[in-house]
C-alpha atoms as one frame of an Amber mdcrd trajectory, in Angstrom:
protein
  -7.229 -20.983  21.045  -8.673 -19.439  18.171  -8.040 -20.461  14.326  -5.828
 -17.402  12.668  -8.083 -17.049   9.209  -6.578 -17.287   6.187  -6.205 -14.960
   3.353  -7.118 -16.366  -0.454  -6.205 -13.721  -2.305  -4.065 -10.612  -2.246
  -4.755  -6.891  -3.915  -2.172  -3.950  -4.652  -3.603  -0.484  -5.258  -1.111
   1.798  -7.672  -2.032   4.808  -9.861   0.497   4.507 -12.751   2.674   7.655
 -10.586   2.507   5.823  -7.325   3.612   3.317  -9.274   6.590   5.351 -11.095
   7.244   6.542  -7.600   7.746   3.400  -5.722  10.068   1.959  -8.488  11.765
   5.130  -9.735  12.305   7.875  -7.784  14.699   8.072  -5.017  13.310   7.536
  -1.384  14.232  11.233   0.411  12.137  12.885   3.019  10.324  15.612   0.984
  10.578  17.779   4.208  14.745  17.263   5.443  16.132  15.507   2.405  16.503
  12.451   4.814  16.491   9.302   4.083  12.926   7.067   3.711  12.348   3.301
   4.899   9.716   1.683   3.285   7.141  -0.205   5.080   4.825  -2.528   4.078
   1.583  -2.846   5.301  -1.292  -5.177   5.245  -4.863  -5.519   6.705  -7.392
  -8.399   5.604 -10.624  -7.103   3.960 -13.447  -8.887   2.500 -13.188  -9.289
  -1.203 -16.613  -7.411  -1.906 -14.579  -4.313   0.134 -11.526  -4.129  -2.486
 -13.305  -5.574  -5.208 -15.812  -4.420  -8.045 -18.434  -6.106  -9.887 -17.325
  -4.913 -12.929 -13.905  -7.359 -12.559 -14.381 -10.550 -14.428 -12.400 -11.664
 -11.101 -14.836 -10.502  -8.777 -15.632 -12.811  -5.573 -17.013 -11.139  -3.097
 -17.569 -13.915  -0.137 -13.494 -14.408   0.215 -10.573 -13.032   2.611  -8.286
 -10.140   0.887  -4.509  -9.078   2.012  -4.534  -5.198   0.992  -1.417  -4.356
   0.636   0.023  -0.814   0.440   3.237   1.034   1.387   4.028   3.895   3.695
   7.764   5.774   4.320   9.212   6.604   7.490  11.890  10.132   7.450  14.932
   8.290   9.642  15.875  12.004  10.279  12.647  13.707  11.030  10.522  10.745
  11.704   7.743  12.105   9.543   5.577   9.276   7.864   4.546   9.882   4.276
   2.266   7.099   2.241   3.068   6.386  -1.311   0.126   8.401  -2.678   1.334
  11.374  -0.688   4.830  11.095  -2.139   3.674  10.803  -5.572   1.759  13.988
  -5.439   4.216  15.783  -3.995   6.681  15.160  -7.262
């Protein structure tokens, strides 16, 4: 059986709207007015992947969890990621 690796360390992406978005603004399908669920989503990346050298944090020879956010239409079962609803308002 193999050994599930390990993430040590864990990176959000948000433009300052996506971010507005995800806290502010009310979760309807932009297409039928239905209603969004929000899903979280996660894939491990190596830290020289999500990170750049010009973060004082920067280690690049670790395992990331990149995190991000996508929204299902319950009505119309369209899929929409944050970045798409924040453009879209």
């Amino acid at each position: 059986m193999q050994k599930k690796e390990k993430a040590q360390g864990f990176k959000y992406d948000f433009t300052p709207s996506e971010l507005k978005t995800l806290l502010l603004h009310s979760k309807k399908c932009p297409e039928c007015a239905g209603k969004l669920s929000k899903e979280k989503t996660c894939e491990m990346v190596k830290g020289e992947d999500v990170n750049s050298s010009s973060d004082p944090f920067f280690v690049s020879n670790i395992r990331v969890n990149h995190y991000g956010y996508i929204f299902r239409c319950q009505q119309c079962r369209k899929v929409f990621t944050l970045a798409e609803l924040a453009d879209r308002r």
